[in-house]
PyMOL Python script that loads the backbone (N, CA, C, O; Angstrom):
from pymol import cmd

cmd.read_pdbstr("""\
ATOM      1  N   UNK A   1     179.230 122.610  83.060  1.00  0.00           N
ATOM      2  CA  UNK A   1     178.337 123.763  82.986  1.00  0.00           C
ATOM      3  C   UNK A   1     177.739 124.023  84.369  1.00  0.00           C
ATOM      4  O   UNK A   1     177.497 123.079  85.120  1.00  0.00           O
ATOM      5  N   UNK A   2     177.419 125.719  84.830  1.00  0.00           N
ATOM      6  CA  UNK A   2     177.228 125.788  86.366  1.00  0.00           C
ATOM      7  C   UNK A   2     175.561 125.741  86.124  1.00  0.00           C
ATOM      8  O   UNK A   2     175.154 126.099  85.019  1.00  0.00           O
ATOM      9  N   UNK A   3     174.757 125.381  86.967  1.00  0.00           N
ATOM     10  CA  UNK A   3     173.354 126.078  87.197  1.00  0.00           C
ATOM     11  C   UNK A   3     173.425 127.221  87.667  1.00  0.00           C
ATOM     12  O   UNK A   3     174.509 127.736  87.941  1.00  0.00           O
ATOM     13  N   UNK A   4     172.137 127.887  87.863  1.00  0.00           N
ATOM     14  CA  UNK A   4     172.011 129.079  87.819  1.00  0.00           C
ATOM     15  C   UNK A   4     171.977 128.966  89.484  1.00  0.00           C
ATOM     16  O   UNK A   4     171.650 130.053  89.960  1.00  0.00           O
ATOM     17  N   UNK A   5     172.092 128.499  89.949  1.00  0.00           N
ATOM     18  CA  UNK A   5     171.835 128.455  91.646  1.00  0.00           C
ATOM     19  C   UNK A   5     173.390 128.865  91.880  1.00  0.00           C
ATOM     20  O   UNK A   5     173.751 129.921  92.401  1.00  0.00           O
ATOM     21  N   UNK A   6     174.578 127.431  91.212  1.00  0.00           N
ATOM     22  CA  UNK A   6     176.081 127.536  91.304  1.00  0.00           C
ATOM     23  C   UNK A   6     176.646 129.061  90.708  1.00  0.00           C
ATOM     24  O   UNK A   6     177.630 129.531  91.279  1.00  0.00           O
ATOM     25  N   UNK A   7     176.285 129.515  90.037  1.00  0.00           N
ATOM     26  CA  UNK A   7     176.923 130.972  89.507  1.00  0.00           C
ATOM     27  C   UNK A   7     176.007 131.900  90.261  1.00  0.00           C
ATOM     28  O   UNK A   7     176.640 132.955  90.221  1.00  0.00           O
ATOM     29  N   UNK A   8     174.788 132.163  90.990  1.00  0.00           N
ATOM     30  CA  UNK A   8     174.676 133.180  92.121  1.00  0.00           C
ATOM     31  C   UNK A   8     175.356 132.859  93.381  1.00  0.00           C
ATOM     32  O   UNK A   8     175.504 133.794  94.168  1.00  0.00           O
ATOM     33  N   UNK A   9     175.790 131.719  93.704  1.00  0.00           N
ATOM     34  CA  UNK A   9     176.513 131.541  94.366  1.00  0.00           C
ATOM     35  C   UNK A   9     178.083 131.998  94.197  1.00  0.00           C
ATOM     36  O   UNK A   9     178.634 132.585  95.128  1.00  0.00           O
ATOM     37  N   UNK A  10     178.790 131.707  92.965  1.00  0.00           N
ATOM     38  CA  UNK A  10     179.902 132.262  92.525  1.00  0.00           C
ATOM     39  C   UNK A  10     179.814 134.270  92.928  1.00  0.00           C
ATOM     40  O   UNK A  10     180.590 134.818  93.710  1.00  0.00           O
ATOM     41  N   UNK A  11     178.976 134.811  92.355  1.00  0.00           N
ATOM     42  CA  UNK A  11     178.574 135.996  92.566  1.00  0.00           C
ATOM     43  C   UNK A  11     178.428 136.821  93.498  1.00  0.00           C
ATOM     44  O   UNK A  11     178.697 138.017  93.614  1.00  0.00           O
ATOM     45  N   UNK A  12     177.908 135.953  94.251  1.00  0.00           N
ATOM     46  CA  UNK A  12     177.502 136.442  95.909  1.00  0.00           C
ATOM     47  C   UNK A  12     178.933 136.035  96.728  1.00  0.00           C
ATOM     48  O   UNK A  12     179.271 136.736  97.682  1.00  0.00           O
ATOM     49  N   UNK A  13     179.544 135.176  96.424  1.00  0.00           N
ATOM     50  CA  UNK A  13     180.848 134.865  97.141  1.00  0.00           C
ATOM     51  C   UNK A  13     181.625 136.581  97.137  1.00  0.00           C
ATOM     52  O   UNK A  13     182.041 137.223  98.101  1.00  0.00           O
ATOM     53  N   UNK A  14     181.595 137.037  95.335  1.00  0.00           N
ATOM     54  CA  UNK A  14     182.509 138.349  95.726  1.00  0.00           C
ATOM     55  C   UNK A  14     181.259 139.580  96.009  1.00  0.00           C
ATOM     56  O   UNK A  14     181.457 140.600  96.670  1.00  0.00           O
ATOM     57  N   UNK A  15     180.270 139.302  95.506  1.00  0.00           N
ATOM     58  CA  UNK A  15     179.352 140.566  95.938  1.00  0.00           C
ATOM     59  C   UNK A  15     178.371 140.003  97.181  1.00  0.00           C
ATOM     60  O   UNK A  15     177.278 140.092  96.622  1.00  0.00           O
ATOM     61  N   UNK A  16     178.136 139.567  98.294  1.00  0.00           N
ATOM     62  CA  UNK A  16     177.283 138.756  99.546  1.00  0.00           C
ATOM     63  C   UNK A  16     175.946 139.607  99.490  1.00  0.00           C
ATOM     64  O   UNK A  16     174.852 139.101  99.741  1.00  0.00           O
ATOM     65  N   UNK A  17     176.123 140.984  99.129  1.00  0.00           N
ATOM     66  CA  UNK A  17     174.401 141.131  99.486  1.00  0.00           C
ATOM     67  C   UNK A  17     173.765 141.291  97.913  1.00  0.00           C
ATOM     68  O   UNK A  17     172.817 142.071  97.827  1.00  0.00           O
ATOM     69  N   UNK A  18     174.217 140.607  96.644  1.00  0.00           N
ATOM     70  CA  UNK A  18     173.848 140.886  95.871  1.00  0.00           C
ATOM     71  C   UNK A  18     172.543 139.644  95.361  1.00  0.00           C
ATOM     72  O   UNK A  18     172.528 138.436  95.597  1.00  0.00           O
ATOM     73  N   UNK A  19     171.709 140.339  94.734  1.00  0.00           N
ATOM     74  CA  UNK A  19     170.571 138.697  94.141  1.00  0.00           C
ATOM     75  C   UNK A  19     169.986 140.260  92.796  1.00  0.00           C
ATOM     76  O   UNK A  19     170.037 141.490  92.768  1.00  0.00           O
ATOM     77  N   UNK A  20     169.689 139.577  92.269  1.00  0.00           N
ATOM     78  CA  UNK A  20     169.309 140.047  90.300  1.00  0.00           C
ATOM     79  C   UNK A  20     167.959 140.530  91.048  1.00  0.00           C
ATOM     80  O   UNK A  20     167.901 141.729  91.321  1.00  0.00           O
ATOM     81  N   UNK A  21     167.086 139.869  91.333  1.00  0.00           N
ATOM     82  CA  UNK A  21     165.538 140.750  91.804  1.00  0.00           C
ATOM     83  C   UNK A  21     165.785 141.696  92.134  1.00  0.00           C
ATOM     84  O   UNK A  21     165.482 142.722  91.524  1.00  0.00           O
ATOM     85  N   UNK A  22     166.767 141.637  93.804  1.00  0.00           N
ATOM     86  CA  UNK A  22     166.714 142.950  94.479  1.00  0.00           C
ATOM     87  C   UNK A  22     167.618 143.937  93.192  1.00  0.00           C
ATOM     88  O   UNK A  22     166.861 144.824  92.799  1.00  0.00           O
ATOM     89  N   UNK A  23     168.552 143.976  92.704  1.00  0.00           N
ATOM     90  CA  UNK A  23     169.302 144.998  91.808  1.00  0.00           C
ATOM     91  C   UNK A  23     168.231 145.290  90.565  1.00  0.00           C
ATOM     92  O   UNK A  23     168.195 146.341  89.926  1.00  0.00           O
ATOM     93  N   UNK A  24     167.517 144.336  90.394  1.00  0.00           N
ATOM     94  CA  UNK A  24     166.599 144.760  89.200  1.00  0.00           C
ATOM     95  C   UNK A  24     165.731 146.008  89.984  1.00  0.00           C
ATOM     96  O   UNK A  24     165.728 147.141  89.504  1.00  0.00           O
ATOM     97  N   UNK A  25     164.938 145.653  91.339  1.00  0.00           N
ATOM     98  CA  UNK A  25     163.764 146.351  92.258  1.00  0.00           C
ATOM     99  C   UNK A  25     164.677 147.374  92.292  1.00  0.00           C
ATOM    100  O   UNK A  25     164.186 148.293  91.637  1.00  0.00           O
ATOM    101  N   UNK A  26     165.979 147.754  92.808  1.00  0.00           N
ATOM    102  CA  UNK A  26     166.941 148.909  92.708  1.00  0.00           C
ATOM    103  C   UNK A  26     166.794 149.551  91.878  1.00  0.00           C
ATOM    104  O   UNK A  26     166.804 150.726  92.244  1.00  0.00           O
ATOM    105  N   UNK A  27     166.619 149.410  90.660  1.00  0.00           N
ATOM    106  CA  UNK A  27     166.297 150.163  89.490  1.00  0.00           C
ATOM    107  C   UNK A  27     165.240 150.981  89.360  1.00  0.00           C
ATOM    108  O   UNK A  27     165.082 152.166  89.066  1.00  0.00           O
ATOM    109  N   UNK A  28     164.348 149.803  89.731  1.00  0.00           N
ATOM    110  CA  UNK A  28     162.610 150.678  89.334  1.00  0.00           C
ATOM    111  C   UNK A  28     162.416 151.384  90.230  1.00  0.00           C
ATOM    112  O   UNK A  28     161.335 151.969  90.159  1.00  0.00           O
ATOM    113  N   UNK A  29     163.092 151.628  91.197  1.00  0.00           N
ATOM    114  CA  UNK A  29     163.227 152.632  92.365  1.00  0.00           C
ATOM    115  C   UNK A  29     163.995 154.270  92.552  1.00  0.00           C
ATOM    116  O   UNK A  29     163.763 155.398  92.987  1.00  0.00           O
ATOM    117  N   UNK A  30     165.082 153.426  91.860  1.00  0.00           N
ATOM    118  CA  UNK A  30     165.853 155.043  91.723  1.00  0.00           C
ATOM    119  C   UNK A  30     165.256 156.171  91.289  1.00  0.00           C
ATOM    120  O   UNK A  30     164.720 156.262  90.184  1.00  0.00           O
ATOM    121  N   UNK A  31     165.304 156.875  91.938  1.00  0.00           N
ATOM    122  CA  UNK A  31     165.472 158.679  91.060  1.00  0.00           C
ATOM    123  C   UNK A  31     165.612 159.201  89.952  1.00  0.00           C
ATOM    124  O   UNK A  31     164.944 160.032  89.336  1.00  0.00           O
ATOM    125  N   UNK A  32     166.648 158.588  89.706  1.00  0.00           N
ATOM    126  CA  UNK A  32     167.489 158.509  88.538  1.00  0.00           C
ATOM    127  C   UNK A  32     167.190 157.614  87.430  1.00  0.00           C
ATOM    128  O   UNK A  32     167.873 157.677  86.408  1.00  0.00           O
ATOM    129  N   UNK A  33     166.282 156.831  87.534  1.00  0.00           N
ATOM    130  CA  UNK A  33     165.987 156.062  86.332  1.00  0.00           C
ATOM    131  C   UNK A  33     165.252 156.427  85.920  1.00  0.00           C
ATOM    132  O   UNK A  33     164.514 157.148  86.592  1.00  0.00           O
ATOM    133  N   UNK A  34     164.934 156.152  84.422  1.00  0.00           N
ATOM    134  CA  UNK A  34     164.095 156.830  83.223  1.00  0.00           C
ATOM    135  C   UNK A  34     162.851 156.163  83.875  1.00  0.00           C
ATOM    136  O   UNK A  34     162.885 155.326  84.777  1.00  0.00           O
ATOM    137  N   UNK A  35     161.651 156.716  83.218  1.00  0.00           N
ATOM    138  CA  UNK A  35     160.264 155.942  83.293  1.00  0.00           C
ATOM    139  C   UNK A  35     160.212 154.711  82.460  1.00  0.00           C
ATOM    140  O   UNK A  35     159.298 153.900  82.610  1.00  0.00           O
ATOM    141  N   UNK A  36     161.052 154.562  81.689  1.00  0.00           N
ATOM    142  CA  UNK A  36     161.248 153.435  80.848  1.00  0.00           C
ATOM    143  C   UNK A  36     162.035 152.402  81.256  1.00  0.00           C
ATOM    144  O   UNK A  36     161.828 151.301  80.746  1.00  0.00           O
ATOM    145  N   UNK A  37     162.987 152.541  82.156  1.00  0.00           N
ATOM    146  CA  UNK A  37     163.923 151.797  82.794  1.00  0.00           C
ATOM    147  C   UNK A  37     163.133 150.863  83.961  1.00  0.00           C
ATOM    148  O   UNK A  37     163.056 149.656  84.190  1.00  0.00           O
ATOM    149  N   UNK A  38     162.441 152.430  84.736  1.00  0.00           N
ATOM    150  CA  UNK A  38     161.369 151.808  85.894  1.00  0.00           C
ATOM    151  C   UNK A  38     160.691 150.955  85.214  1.00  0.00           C
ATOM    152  O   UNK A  38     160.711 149.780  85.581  1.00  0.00           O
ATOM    153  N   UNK A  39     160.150 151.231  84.398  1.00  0.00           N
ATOM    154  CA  UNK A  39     159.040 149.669  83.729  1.00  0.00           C
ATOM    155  C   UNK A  39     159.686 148.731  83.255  1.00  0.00           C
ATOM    156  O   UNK A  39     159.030 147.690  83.291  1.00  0.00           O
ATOM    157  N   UNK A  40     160.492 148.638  82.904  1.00  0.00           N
ATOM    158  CA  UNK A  40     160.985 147.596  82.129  1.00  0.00           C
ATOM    159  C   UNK A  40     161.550 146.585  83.529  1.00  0.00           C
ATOM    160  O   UNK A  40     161.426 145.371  83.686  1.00  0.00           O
ATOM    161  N   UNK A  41     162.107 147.469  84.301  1.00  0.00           N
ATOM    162  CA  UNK A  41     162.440 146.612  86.034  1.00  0.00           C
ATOM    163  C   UNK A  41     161.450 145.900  86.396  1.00  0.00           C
ATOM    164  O   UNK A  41     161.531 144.698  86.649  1.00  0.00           O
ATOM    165  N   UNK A  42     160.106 146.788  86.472  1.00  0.00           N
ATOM    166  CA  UNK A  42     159.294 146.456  87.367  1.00  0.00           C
ATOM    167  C   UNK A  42     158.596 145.214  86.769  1.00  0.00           C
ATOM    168  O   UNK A  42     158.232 144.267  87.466  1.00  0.00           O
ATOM    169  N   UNK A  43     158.359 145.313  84.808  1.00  0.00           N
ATOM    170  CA  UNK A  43     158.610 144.034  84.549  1.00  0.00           C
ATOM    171  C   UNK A  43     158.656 142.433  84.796  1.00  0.00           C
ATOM    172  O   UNK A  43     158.008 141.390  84.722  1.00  0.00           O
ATOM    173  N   UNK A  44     160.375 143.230  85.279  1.00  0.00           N
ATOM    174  CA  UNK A  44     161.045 141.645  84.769  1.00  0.00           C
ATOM    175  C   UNK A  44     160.890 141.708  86.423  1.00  0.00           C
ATOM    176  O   UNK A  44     161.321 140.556  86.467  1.00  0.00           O
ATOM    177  N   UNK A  45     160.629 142.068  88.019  1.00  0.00           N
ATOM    178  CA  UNK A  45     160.422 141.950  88.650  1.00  0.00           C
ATOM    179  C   UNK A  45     159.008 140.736  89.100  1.00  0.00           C
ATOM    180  O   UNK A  45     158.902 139.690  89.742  1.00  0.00           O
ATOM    181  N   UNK A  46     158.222 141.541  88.408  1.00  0.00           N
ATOM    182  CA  UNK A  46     156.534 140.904  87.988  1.00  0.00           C
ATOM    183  C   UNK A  46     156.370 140.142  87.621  1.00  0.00           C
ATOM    184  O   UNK A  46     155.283 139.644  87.913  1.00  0.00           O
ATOM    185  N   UNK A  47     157.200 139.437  86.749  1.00  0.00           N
ATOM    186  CA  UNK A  47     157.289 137.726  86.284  1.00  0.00           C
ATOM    187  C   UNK A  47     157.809 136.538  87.595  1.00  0.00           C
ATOM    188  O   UNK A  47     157.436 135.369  87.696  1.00  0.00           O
ATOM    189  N   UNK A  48     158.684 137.222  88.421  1.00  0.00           N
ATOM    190  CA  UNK A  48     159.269 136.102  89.519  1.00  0.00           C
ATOM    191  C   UNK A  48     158.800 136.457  90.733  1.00  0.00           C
ATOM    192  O   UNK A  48     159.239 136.175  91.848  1.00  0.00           O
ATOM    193  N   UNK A  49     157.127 137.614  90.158  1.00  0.00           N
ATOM    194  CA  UNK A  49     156.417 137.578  92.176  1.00  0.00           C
ATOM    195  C   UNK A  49     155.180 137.524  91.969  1.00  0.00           C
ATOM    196  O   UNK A  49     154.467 137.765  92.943  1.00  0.00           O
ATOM    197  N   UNK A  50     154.581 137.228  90.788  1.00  0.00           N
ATOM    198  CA  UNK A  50     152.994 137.439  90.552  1.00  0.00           C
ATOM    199  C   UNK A  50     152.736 136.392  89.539  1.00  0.00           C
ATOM    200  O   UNK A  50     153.349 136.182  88.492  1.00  0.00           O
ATOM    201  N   UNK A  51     151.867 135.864  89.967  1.00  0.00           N
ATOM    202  CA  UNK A  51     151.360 134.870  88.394  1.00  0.00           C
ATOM    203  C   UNK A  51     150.812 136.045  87.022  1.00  0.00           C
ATOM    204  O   UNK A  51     150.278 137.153  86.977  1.00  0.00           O
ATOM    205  N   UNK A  52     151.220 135.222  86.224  1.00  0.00           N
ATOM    206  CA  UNK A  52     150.602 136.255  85.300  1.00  0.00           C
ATOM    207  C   UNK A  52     148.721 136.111  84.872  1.00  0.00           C
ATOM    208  O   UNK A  52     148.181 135.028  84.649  1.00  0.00           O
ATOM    209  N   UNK A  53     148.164 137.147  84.850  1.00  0.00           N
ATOM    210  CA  UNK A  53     147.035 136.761  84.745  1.00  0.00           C
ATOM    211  C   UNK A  53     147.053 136.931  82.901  1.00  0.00           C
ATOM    212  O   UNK A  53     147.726 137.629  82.143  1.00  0.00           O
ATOM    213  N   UNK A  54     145.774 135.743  82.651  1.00  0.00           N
ATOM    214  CA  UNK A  54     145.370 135.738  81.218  1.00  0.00           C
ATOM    215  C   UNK A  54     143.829 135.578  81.032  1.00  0.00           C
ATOM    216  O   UNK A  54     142.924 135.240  81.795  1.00  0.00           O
ATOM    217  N   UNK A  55     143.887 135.972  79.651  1.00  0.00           N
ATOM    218  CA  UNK A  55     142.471 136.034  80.153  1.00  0.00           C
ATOM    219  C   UNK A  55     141.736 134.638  79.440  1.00  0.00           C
ATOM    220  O   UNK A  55     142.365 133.633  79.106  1.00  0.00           O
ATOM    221  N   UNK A  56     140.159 134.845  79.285  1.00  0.00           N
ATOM    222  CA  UNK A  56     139.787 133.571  79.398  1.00  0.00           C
ATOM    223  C   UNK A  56     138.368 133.587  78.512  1.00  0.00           C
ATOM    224  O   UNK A  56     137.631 134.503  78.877  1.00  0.00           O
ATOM    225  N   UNK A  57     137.901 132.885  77.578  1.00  0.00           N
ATOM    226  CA  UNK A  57     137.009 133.390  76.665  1.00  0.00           C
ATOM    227  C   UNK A  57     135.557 132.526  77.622  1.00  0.00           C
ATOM    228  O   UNK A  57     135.677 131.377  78.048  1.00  0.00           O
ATOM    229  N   UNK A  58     134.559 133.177  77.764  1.00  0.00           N
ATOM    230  CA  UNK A  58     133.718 132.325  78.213  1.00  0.00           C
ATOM    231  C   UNK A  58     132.540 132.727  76.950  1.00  0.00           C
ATOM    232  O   UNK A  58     132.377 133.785  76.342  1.00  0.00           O
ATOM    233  N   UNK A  59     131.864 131.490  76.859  1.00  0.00           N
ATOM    234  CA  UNK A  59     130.791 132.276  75.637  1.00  0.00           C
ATOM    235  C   UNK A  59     129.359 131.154  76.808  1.00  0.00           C
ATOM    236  O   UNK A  59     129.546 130.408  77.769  1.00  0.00           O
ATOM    237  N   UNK A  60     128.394 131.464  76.265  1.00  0.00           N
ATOM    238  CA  UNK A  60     126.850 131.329  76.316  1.00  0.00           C
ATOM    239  C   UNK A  60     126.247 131.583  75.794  1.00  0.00           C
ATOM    240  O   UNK A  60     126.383 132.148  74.709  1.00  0.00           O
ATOM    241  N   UNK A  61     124.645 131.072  76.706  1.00  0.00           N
ATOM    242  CA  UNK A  61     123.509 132.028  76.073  1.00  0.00           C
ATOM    243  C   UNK A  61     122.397 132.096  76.793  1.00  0.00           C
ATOM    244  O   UNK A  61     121.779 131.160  77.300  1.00  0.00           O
ATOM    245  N   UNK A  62     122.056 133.730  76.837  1.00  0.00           N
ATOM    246  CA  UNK A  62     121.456 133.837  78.179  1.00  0.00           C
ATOM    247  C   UNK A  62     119.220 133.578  77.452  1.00  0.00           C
ATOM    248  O   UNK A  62     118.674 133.792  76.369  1.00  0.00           O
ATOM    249  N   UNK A  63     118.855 133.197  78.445  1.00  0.00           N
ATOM    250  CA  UNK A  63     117.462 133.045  77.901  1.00  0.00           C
ATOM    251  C   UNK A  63     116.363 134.166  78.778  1.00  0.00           C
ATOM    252  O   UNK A  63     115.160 134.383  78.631  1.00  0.00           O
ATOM    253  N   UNK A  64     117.002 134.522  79.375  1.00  0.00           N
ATOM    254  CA  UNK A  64     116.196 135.751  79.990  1.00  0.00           C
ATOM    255  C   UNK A  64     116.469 137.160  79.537  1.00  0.00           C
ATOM    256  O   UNK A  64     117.391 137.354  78.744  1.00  0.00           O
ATOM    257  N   UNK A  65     115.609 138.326  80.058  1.00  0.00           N
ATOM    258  CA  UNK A  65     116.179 139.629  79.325  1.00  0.00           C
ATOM    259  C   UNK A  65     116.172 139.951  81.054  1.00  0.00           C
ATOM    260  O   UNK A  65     115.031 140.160  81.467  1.00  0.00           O
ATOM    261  N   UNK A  66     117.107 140.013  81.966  1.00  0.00           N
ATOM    262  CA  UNK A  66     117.427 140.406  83.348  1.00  0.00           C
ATOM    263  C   UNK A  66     118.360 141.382  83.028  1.00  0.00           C
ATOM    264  O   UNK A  66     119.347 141.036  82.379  1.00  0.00           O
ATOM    265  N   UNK A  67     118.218 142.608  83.385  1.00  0.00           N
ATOM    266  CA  UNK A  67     119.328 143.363  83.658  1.00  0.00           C
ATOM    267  C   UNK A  67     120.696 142.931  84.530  1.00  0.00           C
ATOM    268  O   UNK A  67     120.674 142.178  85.503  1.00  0.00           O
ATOM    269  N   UNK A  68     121.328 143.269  84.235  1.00  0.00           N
ATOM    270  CA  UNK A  68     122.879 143.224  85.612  1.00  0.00           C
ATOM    271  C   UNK A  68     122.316 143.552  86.841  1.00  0.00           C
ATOM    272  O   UNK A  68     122.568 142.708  87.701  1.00  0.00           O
ATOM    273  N   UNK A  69     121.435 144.772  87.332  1.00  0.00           N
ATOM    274  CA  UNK A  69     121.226 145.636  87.764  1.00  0.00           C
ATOM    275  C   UNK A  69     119.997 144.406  88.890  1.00  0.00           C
ATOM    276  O   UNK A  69     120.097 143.821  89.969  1.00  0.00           O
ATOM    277  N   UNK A  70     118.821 144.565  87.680  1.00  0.00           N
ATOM    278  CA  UNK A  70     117.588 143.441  88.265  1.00  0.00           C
ATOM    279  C   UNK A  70     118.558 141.575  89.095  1.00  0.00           C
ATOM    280  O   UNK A  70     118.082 140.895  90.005  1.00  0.00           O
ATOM    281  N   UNK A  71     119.920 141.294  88.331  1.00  0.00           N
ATOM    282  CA  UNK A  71     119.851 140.079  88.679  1.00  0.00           C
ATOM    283  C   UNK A  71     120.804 140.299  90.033  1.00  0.00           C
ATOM    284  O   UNK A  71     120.764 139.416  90.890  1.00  0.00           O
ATOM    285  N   UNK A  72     121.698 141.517  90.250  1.00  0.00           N
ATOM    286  CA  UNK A  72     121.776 141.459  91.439  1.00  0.00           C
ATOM    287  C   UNK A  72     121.111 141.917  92.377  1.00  0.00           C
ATOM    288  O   UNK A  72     121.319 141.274  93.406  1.00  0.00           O
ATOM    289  N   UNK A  73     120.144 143.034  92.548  1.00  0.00           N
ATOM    290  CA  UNK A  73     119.026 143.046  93.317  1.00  0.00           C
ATOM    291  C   UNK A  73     118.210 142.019  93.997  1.00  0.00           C
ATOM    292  O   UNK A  73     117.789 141.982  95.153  1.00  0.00           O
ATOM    293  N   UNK A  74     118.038 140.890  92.646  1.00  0.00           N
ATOM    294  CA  UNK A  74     117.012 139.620  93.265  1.00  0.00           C
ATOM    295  C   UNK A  74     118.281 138.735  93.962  1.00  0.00           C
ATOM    296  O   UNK A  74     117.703 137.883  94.637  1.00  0.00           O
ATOM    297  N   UNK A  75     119.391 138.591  94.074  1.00  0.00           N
ATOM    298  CA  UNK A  75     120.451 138.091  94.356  1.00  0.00           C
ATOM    299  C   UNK A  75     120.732 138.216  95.375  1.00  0.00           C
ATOM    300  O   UNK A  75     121.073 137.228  96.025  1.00  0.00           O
ATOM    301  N   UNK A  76     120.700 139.785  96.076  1.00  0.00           N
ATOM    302  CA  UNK A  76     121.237 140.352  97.406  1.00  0.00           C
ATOM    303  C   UNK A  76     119.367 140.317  98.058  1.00  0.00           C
ATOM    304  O   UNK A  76     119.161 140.343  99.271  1.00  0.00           O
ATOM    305  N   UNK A  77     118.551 140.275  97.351  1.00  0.00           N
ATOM    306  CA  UNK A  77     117.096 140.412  98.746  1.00  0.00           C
ATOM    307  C   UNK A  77     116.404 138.872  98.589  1.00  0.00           C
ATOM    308  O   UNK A  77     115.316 138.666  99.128  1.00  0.00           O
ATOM    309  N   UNK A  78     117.135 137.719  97.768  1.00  0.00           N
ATOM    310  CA  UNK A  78     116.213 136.504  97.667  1.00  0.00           C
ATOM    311  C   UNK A  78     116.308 135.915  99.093  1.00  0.00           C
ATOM    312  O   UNK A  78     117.270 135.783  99.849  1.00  0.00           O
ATOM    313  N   UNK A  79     115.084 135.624  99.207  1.00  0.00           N
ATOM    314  CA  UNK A  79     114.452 135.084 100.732  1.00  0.00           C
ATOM    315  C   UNK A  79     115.089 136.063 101.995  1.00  0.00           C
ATOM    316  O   UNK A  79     115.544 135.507 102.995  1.00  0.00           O
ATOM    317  N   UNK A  80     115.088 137.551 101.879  1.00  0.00           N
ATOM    318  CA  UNK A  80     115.161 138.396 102.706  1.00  0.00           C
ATOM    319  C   UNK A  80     114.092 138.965 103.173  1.00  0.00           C
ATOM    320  O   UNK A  80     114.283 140.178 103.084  1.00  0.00           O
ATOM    321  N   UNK A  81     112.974 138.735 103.665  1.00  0.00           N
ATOM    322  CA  UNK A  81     111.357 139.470 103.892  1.00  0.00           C
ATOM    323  C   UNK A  81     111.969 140.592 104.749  1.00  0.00           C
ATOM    324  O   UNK A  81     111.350 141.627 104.503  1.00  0.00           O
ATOM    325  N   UNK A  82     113.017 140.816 105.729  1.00  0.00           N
ATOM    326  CA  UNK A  82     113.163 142.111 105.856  1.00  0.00           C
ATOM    327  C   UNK A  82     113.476 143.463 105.241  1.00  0.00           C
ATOM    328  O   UNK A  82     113.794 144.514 105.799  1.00  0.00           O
ATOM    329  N   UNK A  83     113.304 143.172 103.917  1.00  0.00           N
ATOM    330  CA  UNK A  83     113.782 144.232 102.612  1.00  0.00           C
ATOM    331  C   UNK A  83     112.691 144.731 102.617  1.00  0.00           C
ATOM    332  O   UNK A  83     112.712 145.921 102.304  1.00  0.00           O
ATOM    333  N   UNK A  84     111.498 144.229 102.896  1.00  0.00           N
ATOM    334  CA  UNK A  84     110.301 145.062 102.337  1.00  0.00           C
ATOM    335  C   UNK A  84     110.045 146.169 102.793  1.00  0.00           C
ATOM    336  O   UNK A  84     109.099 146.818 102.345  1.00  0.00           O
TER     337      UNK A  84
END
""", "prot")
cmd.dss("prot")
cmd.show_as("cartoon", "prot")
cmd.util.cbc("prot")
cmd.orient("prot")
């Protein structure tokens, strides 16, 4: 049985400038490809150049009533006396 390294190698022997990313990125590029084609490229592109982000449950509990607003204010002027 080949690895996948030994059969792009087989591949590239008769095609040399060929690799699956770049012909996939070829796709989501063309003119000619559907908007559905482009995504589905850009995709399977996005899995072998970006981590995938996930998300992440955080829970608490807050004991103050601070706005967003109030806690970055005191955040960006704490121990700034030139704000005044």
């Amino acid at each position: 049985m080949k690895t996948g390294d030994q059969l792009l190698e087989m591949i590239q022997e008769k095609y040399p400038d060929y690799h699956p990313l770049m012909a996939v990125a070829d796709i989501a590029n063309q003119d000619d490809s559907t908007i559905g084609q482009k995504m589905d490229a850009s995709k399977t592109v996005l899995k072998y150049t970006l981590p995938e982000l996930k998300s992440i449950d955080i829970s608490g509990q807050i004991d103050h009533n601070l706005s967003v607003l109030e806690l970055l204010v005191s955040d960006e002027y704490a121990g700034d006396e030139s704000a005044d």
